[in-house]
N, C-alpha and C positions, 0 to 999 in steps of 0.2 A: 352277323345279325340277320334273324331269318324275318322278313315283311309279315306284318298280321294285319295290315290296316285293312282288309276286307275284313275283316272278325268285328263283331260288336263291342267296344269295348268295357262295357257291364258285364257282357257274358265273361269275357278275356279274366278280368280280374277274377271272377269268382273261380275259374278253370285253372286259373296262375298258384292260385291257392289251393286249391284242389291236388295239385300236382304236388303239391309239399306233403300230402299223405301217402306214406308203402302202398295202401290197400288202394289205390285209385291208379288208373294211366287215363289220358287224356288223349283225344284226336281229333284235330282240326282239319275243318275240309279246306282242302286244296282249292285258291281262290281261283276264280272263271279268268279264263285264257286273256291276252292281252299282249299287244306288239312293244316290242323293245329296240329300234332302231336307234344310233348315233344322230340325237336330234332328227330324227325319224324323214333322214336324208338319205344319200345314196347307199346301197350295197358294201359293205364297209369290206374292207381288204382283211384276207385271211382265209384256214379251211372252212366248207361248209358243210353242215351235215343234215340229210335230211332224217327225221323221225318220222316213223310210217306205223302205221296200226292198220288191220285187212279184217273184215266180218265175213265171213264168206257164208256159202251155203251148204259145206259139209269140212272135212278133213282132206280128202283128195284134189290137191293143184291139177292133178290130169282131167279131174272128172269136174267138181266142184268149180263154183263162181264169185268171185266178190260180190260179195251187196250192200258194201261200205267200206271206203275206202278215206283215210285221214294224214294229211301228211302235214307237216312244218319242216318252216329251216330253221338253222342257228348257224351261227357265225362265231370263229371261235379262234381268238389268236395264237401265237408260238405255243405261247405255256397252257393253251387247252382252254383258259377263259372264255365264257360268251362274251363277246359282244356286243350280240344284234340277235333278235330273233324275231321271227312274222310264221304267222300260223297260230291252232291248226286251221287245214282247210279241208274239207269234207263233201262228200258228194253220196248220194243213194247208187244203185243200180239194181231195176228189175233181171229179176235172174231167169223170168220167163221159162219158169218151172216153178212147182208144187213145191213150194218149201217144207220143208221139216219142221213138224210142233216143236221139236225140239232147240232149233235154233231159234225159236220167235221166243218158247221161255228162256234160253238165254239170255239174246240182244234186247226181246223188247220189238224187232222187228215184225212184222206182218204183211201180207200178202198187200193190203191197203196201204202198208206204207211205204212198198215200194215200186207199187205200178205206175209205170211211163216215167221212172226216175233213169235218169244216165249220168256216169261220170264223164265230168270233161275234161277226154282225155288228151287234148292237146295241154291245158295248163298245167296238169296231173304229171304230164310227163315231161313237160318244162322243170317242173318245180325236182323232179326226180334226178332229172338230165345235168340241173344244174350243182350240186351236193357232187363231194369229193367221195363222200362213201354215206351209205346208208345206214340206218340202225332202228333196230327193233328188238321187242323182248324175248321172240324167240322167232330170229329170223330164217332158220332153216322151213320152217310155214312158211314166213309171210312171202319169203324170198320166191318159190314156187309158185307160187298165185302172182305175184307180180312181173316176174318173168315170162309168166305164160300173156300177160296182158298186153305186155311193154317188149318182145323183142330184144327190138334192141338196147335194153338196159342188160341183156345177158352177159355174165363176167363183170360187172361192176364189183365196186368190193362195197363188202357189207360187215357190219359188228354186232353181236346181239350182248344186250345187257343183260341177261337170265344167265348163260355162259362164259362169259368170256369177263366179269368181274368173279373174283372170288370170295362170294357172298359169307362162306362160311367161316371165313379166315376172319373177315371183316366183323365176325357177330351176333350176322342174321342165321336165325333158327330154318324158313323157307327160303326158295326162289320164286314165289309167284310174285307179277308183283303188287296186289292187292296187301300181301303178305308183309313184302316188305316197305310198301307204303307206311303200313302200319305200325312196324318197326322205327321209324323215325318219328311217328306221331302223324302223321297225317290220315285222310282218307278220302274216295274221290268213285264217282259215280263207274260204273266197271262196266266191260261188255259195251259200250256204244265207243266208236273209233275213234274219233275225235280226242272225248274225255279223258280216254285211255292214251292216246299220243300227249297231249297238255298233263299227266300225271306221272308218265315218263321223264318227260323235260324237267318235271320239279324234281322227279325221286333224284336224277342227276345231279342236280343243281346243289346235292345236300354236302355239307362238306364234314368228312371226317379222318383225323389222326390216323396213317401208315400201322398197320402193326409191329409190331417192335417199338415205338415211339418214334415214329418217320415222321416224312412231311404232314400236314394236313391240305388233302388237296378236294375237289369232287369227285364224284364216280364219275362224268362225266372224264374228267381227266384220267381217269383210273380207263375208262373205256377204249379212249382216242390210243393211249401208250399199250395194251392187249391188242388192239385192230392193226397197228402197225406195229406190229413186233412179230416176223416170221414162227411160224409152229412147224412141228415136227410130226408126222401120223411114224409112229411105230407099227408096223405090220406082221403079225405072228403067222408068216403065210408055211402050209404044209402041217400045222399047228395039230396035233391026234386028238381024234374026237375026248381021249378020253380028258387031255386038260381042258373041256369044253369049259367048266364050272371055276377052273382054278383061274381063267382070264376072267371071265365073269365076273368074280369078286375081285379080280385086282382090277377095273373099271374097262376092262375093252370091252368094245362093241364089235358084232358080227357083219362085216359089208358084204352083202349076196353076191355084189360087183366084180368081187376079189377072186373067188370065193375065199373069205380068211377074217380074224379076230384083227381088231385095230384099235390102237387107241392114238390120242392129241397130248402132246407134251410141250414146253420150254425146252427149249434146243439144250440147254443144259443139264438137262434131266436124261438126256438119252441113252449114252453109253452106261450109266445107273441101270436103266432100263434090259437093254442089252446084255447086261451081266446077271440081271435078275432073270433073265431069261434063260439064259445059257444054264444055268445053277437050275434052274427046274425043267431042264430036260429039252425046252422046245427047240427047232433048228432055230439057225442062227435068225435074225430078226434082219428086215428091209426097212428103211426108210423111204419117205419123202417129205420135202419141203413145203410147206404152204404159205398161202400168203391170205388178208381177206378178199383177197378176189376169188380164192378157190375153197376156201371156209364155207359151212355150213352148206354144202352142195353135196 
């Protein structure tokens, strides 16, 4: 049973009916953030995880700066349930530079709304420090800006919900998650960090039927069992330019690092993999192991 008691419930009933027409879908906004503690007592036992949302002031973690930073925990027993959750909590920071027109029409932010703003970053990194693993919607970002912030959170393990659930399998048409907020019926103020961490924690929280006709669990849970479940990078190293297109559309990615085409697999996909390789000519294929400490880096 999903909570509406933020909703009106005049408006509720007329929408409830509404939804009983083909020609109409419905969407409710995701109600304002609010703690959930075990009689709002101690730290409850179990994994914790933090949810982070980063506004920065361009694309580049090397060059670029956060200028909004929003983090919560959850607390989450054996079987992946929350238990407990506090957040979000949010802080400005002047990026002491000319920002870009273009990030102020996205976030809403502006030069006045962030001078002599700081995050505090002892709490920030308390609250960071203390989470078994991290998660965002597409942490390969977020990961690099807070990395560059926090040191020593380098090598933490991290899970992003944009990736690492498989959204497609699941139903949903996007990955954004505006997209697939909307896909559930909800909807929720976008672009400011906070908003965007408390609209994560719901899209989570939603629960739906395994394909095949499996369990029904949350995506949260669906996230926790992908973060901890080792992956595989298949590497097409020595790979001839000219299968450059044939990797391409079978979904690898080119790492500059390597230099070589690569892709991320279920360990039991691999030797599939290997064999598809071999059959189209390329040398033999390298593996390595990952884990979310070494994911999205």
């Amino acid at each position: 049973m999903i909570n509406k008691d933020h909703l009106s419930p005049d408006a509720e009933a007329l929408a409830t009916q509404l939804e009983t027409q083909d020609d109409y879908r419905v969407l409710r906004r995701v109600p304002k953030p609010f703690p959930s503690m075990p009689h709002m007592g101690p730290v409850p036992d179990g994994k914790c995880i933090a949810i982070v949302d980063t506004e920065t002031s361009g694309l580049s973690a090397a060059n670029d700066v956060i200028i909004e930073l929003a983090i919560m925990l959850c607390f989450v027993d054996e079987g992946g349930e929350v238990v407990g959750h506090l957040g979000p909590f949010s802080w400005l920071q002047d990026p002491v530079r000319e920002l870009d027109p273009r990030i102020t029409m996205v976030t809403g932010l502006a030069a006045q709304h962030l001078q002599g703003q700081k995050i505090n970053d002892k709490f920030a990194f308390g609250l960071l420090d203390r989470a078994d693993f991290i998660v965002a919607h597409n942490a390969a970002f977020d990961l690099g800006f807070i990395e560059r912030r926090y040191p020593d959170l380098v090598g933490r393990a991290w899970a992003c919900s944009c990736n690492e659930i498989d959204w497609l399998r699941l139903g949903y048409e996007g990955r954004s998650q505006s997209a697939l907020l909307t896909h559930v019926g909800w909807f929720s103020d976008a672009h400011r960090a906070a908003a965007d961490v408390w609209a994560l924690f719901w899209l989570l929280q939603r629960r739906q039927r395994d394909p095949g006709g499996g369990s029904i669990r949350t995506h949260l849970q669906r996230l926790i069992e992908a973060a901890d479940t080792p992956s595989v990078i298949v590497q097409a190293e020595r790979a001839p330019f000219s299968k450059k297109e044939l990797l391409r559309a079978r979904g690898y990615r080119w790492n500059p690092d390597g230099p070589f085409w690569q892709i991320e697999l279920a360990p039991e996909r691999v030797e599939h993999e290997k064999a598809w390789g071999y059959r189209s000519g390329l040398p033999a294929m390298t593996t390595r192991t990952i884990t979310a400490c070494q994911r999205h880096r």
